[in-house]
N, C-alpha and C positions, 0 to 999 in steps of 0.2 A: 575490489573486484568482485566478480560476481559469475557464480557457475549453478546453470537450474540442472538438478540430479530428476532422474525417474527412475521407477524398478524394473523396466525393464533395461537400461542400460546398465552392464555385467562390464563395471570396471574392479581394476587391484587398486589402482590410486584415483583419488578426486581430483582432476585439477584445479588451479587457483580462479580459471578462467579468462575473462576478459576485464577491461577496466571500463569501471561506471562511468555514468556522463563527467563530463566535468574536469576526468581525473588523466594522466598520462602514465603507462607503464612500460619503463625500457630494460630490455635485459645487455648488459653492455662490458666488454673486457676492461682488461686494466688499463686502456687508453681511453677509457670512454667511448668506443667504439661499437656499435651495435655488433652482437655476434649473429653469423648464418640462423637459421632455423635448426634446430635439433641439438645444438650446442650449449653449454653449462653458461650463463654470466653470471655475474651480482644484478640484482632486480632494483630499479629505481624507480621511485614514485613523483611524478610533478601534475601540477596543476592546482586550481583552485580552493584544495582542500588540504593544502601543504601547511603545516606549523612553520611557524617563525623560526624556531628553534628550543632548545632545552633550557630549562627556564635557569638563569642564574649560573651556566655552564660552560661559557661563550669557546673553551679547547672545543669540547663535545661537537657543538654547534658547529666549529670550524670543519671539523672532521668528518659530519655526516650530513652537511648538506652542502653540497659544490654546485658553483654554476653550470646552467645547464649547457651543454655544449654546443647545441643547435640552433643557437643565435635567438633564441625566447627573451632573452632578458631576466629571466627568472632563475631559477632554483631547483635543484634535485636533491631527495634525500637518497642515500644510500641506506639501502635497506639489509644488507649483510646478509640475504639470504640471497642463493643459487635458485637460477630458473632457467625452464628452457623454452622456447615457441613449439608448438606443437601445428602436426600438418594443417589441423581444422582451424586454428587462429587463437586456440587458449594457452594458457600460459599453465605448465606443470613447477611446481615446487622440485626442487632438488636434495636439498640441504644448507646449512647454512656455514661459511667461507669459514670460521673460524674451526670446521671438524677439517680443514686442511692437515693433510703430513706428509713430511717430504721422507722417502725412501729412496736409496740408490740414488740419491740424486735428482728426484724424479717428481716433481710436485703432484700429491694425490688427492682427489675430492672424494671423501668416505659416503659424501649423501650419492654420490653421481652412482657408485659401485651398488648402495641401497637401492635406490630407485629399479636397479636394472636386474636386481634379485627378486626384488614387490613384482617387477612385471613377467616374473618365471611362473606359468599358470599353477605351478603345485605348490609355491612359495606364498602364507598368509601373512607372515611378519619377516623382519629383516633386519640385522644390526654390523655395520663392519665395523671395526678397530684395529689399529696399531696395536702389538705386541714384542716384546725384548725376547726372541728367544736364543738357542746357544748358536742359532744360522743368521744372526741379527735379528735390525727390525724386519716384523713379516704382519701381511696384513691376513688377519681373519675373520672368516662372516659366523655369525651366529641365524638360524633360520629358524622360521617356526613351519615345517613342512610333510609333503606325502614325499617328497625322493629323498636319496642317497645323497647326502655332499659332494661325492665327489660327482655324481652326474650334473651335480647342479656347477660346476666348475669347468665342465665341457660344454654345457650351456651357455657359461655367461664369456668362455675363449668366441664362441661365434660373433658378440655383441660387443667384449672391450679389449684392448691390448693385452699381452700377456702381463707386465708387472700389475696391469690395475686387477689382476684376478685375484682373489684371495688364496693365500699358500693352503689352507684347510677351510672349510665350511666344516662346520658342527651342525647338528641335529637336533632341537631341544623340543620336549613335550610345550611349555610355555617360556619366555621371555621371565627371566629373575627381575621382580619389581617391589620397588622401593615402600613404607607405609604408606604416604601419597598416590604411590599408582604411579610416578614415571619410571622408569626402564632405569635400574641399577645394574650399573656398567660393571661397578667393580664387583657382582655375583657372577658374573658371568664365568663359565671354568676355564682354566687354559689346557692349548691343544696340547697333544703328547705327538711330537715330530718325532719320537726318538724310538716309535713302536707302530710297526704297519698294524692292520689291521685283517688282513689275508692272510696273520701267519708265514710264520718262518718257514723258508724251504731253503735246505744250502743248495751251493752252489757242487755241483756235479762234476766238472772239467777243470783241468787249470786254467784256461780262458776266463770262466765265468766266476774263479778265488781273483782272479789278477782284477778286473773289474769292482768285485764288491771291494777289496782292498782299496779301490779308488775311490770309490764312491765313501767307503768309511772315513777315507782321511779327510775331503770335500765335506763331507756334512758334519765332519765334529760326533760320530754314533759309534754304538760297539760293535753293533753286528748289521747285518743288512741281507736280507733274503733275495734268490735271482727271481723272485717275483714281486717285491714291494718298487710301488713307485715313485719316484726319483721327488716330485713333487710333492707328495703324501709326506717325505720324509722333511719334509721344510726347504726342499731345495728351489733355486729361483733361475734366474738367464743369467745373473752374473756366475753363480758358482757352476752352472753348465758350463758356462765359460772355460771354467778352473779345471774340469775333468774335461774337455776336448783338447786343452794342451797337454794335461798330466798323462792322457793318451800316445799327443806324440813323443812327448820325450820318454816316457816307460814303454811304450808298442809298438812305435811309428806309424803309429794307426792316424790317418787324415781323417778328421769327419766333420762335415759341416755344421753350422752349429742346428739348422733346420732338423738335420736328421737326428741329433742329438733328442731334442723335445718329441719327433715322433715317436723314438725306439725308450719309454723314458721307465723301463724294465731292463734289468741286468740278461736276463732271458730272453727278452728281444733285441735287445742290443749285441748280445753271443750270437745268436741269429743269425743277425743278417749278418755279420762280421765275418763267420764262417762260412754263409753261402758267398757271399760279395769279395771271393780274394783279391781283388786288384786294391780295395778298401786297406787292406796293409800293409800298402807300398809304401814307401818313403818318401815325401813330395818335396824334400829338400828346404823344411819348413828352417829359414831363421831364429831358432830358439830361444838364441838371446835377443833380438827383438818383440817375439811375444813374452818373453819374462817382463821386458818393460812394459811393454800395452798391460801386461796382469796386475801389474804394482798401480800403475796409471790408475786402471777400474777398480782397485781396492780400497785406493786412494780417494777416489771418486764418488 
């Protein structure tokens, strides 16, 4: 493929482009189906300029080059690399299929989350990963940038679903590299989910002790301040989850799980709790039915 750069065009990433004479480039799901425009697939290559296959390999060969689905007669290789179509008709790089990880259930593409960090204008570098922490696995970004982590994590809530956002973004002056000059992963530092970084402020009311008490048992912490937030501490949608039931059977507090992630401060969750009385009514929740759905998503 083939993409002409100038200086005056002020991109974060170069796309792959377009494909040269000769040659076919399909971005396609795991049915071989083209995906929409703006969507992650695996990138295949056919045409004229196709290898035979791997020399003396023939599993290999079986594996990464399948027929082509569009009644050619010919041949695709599977090229293991994520791409997407872009509105002007060039093809962006993503990542490649094998930095896949499943969390919660949830199949995750670490280049999809990269990509959409590279195009945050204060973001120059970008790395996400899987990490074991004591709230499970959680994904985190590493940035080479001018903001705050965490602004850059309400940034990227307007562009991906909440599980694909990273539970922390870090800050780093340069990207940890290896003798060779590629990106070593394993320098990278890990986060401290276990310490806000606003500083401890206790909790003032007994409202706001009953709360952190929840929040501490949910995130597996010692302490928790009515200003640290819920997400900073490593929390994610499943363990929101965990404290909007542990609410009703400890408070008989009903709360949505929506308003849960707005108010996602012990202090703003007192808040509105106490301006919004009708919010501590008893909605005659089935309890032992949501103990099941809990174990269900635990499970899960």
């Amino acid at each position: 493929s083939y993409w002409a750069c100038d200086e005056e065009n002020e991109r974060h990433q170069v796309p792959i482009g377009r494909p040269i004479d000769n040659l076919r480039l399909y971005i396609l799901d795991g049915f071989l189906e083209p995906v929409p425009q703006g969507v992650a697939g695996e990138l295949y290559i056919g045409g004229v300029g196709l290898a035979r296959g791997y020399h003396l390999r023939p599993g290999l060969t079986a594996e990464r080059f399948v027929a082509d689905p569009f009644g050619t007669g010919e041949r695709l290789y599977r090229t293991g690399d994520l791409a997407r179509w872009r509105v002007d008709g060039a093809i962006e790089y993503v990542g490649r299929i094998d930095h896949q990880v499943k969390i919660r259930g949830l199949r995750i593409e670490l280049g999809e989350i990269e990509a959409r960090l590279q195009g945050l204008a204060s973001v120059e570098e970008a790395v996400v990963i899987a990490r074991d922490t004591a709230q499970g696995k959680q994904l985190v970004g590493y940035v080479v940038a001018h903001s705050e982590g965490e602004s850059l994590r309400r940034e990227l809530l307007e562009h991906l679903p909440e599980y694909m956002v990273p539970a922390q973004i870090l800050v780093l002056p340069a990207m940890p590299l290896s003798p060779n000059g590629k990106l070593d992963r394993k320098a990278l530092p890990a986060p401290e989910f276990a310490s806000s970084p606003r500083g401890y402020v206790a909790p003032s009311n007994d409202l706001e002790q009953q709360l952190a008490d929840i929040w501490q048992s949910v995130l597996g912490v010692e302490q928790v301040g009515i200003t640290d937030d819920f997400f900073e501490l490593g929390g994610h949608s499943l363990l929101l989850t965990q404290v909007g039931m542990t609410l009703r059977k400890r408070l008989n507090l009903d709360l949505p799980l929506h308003r849960l992630f707005e108010l996602s401060s012990i202090q703003a969750l007192a808040a509105y709790l106490q301006a919004q009385p009708d919010a501590a009514q008893d909605k005659q929740v089935d309890l032992d039915l949501m103990d099941e759905l809990l174990g269900e998503l635990e499970n899960f």
